[in-house]
TORVOFI-770009 format. One record per residue (C-alpha): residue number from 1; residue in three letters; x, y, z. Coordinates in nm, 4 decimals. Example, Ala and Ser with C-alpha at 12.3 -4.5 7.8 and 13.67 -1.06 7.14 Angstrom:
2
resi, resn, px, py, pz
1, ALA, 1.2300, -0.4500, 0.7800;
2, SER, 1.3670, -0.1060, 0.7140;
END
This chain:
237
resi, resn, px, py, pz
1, UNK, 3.1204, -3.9686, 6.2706;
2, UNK, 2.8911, -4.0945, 5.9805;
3, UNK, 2.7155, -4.3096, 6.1735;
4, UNK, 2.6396, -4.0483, 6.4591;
5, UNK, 2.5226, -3.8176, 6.1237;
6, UNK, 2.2766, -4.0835, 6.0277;
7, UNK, 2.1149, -4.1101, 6.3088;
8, UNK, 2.0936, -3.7211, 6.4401;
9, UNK, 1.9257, -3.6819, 6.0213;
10, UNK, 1.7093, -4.0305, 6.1102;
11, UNK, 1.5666, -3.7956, 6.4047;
12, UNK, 1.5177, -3.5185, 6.2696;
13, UNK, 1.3284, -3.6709, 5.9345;
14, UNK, 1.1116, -3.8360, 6.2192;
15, UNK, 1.0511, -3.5226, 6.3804;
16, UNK, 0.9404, -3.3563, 6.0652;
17, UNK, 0.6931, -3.6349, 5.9658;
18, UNK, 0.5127, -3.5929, 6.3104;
19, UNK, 0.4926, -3.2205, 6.2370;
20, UNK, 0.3554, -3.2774, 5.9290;
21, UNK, 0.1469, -3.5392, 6.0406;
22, UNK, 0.0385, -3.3169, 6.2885;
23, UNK, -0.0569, -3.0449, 6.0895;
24, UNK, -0.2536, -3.2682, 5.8599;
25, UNK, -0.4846, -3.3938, 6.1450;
26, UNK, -0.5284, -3.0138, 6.2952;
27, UNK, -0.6090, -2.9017, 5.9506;
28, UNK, -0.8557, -3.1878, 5.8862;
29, UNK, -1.0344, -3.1154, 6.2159;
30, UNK, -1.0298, -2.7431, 6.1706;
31, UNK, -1.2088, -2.8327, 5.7691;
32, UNK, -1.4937, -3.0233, 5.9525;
33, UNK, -1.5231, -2.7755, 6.2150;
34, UNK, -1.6078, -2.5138, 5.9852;
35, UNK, -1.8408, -2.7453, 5.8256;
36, UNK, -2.0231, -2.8548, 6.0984;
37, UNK, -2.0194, -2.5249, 6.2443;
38, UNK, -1.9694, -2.2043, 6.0354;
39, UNK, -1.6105, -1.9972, 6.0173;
40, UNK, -1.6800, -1.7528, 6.2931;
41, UNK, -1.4534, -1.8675, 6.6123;
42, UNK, -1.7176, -1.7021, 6.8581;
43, UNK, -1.9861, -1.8889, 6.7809;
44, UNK, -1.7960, -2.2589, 6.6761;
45, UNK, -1.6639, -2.3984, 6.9783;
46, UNK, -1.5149, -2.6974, 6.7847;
47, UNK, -1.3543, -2.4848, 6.5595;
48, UNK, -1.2209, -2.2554, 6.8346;
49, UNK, -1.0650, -2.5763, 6.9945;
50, UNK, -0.8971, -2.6188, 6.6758;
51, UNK, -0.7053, -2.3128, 6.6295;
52, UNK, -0.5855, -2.3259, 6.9888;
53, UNK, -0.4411, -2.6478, 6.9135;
54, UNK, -0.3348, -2.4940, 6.5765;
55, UNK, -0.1186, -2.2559, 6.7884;
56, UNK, 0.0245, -2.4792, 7.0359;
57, UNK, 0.1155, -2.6889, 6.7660;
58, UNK, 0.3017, -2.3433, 6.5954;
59, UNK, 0.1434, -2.4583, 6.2613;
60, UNK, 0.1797, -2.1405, 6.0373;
61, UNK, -0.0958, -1.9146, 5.9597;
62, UNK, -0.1374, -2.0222, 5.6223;
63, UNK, -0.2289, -2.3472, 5.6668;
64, UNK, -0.4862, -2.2721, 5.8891;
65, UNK, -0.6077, -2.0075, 5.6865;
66, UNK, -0.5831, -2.2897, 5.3326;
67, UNK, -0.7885, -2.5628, 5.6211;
68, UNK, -1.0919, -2.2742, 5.6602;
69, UNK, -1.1229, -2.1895, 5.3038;
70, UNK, -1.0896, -2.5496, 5.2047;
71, UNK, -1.3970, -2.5726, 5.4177;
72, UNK, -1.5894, -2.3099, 5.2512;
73, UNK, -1.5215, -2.4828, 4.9107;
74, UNK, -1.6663, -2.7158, 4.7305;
75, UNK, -1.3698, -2.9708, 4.7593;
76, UNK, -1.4160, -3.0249, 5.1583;
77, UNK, -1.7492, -3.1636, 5.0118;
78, UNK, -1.6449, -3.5169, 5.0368;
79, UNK, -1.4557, -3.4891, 5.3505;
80, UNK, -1.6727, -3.6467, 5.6413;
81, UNK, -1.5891, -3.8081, 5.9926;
82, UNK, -1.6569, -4.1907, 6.0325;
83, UNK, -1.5923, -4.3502, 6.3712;
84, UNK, -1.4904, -4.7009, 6.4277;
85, UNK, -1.4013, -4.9189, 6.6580;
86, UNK, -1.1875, -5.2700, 6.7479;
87, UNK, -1.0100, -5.4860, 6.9269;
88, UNK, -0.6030, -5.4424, 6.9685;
89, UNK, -0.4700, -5.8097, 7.1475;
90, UNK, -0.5510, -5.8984, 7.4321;
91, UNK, -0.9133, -5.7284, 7.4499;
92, UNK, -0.7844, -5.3755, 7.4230;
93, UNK, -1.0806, -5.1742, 7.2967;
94, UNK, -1.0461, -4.8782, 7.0249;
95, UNK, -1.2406, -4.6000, 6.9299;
96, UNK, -1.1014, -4.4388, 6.5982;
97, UNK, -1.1697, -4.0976, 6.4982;
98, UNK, -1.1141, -4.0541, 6.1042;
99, UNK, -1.1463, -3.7505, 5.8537;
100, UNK, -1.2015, -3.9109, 5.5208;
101, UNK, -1.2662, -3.8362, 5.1706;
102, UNK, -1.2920, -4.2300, 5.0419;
103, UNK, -1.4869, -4.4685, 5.3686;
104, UNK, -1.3930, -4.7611, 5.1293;
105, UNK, -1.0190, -4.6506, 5.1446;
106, UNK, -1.0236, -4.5976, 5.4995;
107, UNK, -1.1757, -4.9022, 5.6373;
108, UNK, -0.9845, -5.1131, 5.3768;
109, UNK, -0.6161, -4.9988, 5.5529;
110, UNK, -0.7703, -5.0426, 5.9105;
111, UNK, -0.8859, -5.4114, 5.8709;
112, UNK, -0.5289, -5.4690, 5.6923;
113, UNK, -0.3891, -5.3096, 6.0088;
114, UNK, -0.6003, -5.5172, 6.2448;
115, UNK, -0.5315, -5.7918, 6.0729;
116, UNK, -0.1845, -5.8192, 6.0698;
117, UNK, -0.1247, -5.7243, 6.3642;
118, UNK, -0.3587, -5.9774, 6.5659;
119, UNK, -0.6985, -5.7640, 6.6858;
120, UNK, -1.0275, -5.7141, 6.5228;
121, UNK, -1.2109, -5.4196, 6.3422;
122, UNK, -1.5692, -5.4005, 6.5257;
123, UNK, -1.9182, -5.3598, 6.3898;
124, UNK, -2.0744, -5.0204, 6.5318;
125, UNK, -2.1627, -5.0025, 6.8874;
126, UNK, -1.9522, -5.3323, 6.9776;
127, UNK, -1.6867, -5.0920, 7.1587;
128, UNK, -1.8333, -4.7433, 7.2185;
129, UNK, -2.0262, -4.8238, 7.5354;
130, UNK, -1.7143, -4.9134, 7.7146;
131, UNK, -1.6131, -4.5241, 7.6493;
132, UNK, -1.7709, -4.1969, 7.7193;
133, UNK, -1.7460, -3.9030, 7.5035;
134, UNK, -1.6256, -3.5962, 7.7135;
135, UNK, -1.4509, -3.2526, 7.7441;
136, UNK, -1.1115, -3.2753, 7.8166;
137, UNK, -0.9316, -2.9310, 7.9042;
138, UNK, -0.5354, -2.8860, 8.0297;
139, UNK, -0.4417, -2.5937, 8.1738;
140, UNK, -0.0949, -2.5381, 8.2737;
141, UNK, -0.0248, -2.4837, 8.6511;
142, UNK, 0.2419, -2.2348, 8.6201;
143, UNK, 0.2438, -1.9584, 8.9223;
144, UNK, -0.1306, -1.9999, 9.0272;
145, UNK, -0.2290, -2.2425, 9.3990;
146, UNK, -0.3000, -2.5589, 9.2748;
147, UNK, -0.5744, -2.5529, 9.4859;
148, UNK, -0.7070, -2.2449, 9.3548;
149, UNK, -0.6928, -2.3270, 8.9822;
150, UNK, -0.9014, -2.6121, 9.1255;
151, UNK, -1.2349, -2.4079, 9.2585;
152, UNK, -1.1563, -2.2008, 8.9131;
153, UNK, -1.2436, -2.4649, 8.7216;
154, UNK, -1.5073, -2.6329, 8.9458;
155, UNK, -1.6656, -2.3159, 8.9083;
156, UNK, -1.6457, -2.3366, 8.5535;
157, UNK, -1.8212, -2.6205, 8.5193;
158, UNK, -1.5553, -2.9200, 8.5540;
159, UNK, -1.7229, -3.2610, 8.7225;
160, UNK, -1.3959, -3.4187, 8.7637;
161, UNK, -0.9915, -3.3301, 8.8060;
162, UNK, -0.6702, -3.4646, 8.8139;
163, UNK, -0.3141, -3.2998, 8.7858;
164, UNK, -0.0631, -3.4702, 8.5414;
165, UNK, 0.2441, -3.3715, 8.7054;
166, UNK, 0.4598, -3.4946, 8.4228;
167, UNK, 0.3339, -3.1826, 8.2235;
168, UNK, 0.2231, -2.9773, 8.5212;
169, UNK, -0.0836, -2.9528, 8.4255;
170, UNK, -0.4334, -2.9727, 8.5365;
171, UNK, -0.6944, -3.1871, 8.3504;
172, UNK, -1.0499, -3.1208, 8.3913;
173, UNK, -1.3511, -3.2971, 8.1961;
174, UNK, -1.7246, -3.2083, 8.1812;
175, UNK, -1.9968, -3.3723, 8.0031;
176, UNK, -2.0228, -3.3958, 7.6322;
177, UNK, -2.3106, -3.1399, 7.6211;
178, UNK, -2.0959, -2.8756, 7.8807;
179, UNK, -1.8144, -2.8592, 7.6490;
180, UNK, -1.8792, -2.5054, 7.4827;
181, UNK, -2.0407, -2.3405, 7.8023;
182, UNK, -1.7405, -2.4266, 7.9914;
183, UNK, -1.4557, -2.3550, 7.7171;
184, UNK, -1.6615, -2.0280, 7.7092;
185, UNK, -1.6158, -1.9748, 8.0778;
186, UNK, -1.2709, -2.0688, 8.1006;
187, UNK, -1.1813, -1.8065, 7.8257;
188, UNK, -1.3664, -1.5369, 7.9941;
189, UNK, -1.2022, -1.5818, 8.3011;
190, UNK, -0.8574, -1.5647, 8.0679;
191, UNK, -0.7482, -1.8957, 8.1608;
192, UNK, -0.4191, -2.0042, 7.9219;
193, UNK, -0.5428, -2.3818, 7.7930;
194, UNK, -0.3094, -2.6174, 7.6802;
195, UNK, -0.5622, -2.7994, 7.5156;
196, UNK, -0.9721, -2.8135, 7.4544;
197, UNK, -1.0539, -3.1346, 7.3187;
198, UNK, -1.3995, -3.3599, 7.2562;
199, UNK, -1.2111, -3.6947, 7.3782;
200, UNK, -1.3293, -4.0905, 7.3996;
201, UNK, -1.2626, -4.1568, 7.7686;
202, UNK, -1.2554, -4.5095, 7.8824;
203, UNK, -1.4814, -4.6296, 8.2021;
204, UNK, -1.2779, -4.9168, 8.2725;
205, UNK, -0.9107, -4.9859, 8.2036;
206, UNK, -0.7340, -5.3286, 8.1108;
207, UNK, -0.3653, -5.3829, 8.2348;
208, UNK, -0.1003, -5.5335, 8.0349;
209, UNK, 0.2495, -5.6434, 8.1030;
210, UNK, 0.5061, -5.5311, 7.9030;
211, UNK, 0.5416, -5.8166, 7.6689;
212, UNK, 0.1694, -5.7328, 7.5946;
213, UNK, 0.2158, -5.3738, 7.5091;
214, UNK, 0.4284, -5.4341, 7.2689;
215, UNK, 0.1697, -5.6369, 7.0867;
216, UNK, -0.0775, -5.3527, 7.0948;
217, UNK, 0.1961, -5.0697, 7.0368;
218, UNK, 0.2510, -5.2404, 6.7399;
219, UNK, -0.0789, -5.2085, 6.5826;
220, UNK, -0.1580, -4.8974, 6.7224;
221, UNK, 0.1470, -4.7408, 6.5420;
222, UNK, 0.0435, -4.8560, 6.1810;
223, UNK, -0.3487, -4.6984, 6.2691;
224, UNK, -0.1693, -4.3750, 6.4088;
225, UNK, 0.0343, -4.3467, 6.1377;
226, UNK, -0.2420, -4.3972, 5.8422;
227, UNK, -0.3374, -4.0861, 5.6707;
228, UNK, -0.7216, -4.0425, 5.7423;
229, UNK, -0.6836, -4.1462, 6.1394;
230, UNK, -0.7325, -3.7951, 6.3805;
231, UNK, -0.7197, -3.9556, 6.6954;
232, UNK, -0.6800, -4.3753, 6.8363;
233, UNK, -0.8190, -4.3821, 7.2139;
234, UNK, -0.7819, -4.6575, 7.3940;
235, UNK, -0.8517, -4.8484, 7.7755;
236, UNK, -0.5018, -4.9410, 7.8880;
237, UNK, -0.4509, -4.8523, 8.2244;
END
């Protein structure tokens, strides 16, 4: 009975540091949003993104109210975004997002990470034309034609589709520069998104076998898990 009491606590202490790992990154990204782009939703699409994230997420009202005002004070000064990229093993490329108040910090852990774990931190550039930067937008099927969700979102401006059936949802992407008009449209036409996300997208994919993703999965736990890291993409198939 202890034993079985361990482990249901292990879980849920796990499940509370994802939350609050969770919350950390949403707040982070909602801080720079309202940097970059002013405090008014309507006319911030990046920040918009963000609190429809913040909802699906249920991360309380509070803390998204704490992440805007942080933003409109003088200590989100030093916050700033610094991208960087690698090489997990076995020529898996990375793009890493970061929110950061200390560069010198953040790079620091990362080479550790890479490191130890048997891949390579990347001088600028090395990686990111192996990736293109688009508008990624789930939208969950639930009673509507699949097919007709489809022209709904053609006609809002998606180039390509896909379902994930897995989460029965649809995934459309646009370009980088089409990401606000067509957020814009889909709200207009009242479409419920899942998420509305600026995403790294790979053009090519590597495949591994399992012995090999456990290699990467390994460092790509330790960069997920570091404080300053928003979002790890990467080209596995």
């Amino acid at each position: 009975m202890g034993r079985i009491f361990e482990k249901r606590k292990a879980k849920m202490f796990a499940r509370y540091d994802r939350m609050a790992k969770t919350f950390t990154r949403i707040g982070r990204e909602i801080t720079i949003a309202v940097k970059a782009g002013g405090a008014d939703p309507a006319g911030n699409p990046r920040l918009r993104a963000a609190l429809q994230e913040a909802r699906a997420n249920n991360m309380p009202k509070d803390r998204v109210e704490a992440a805007i005002q942080r933003a409109l004070g003088r200590q989100a000064d030093a916050l700033q975004e610094v991208l960087y990229e690698g090489y997990a093993p076995h020529g898996v490329a990375l793009m890493i997002e970061t929110a950061t108040d200390n560069p010198t910090r953040t790079v620091a852990n990362l080479r550790s990470y890479f490191n130890k774990y048997g891949g390579s931190l990347a001088q600028s550039g090395a990686v990111e034309f192996l990736f293109q930067r688009r508008g990624v937008f789930k939208v969950p099927v639930g009673d509507t034609a699949l097919d007709d969700l489809e022209l709904l979102l053609i006609d809002a401006g998606a180039e390509d589709i896909e379902f994930d059936p897995d989460d029965s949802v649809v995934v459309a992407y646009t370009a980088f520069e089409e990401f606000g008009r067509m957020q814009r449209a889909l709200e207009d036409r009242g479409v419920p998104l899942a998420l509305a996300q600026l995403q790294w997208i790979p053009l090519s994919t590597v495949s591994l076998t399992d012995e090999q993703m456990d290699d990467v999965a390994r460092l790509l736990e330790h960069i997920e898990q570091d404080d300053d890291v928003q979002h790890v993409y990467h080209n596995i198939a």
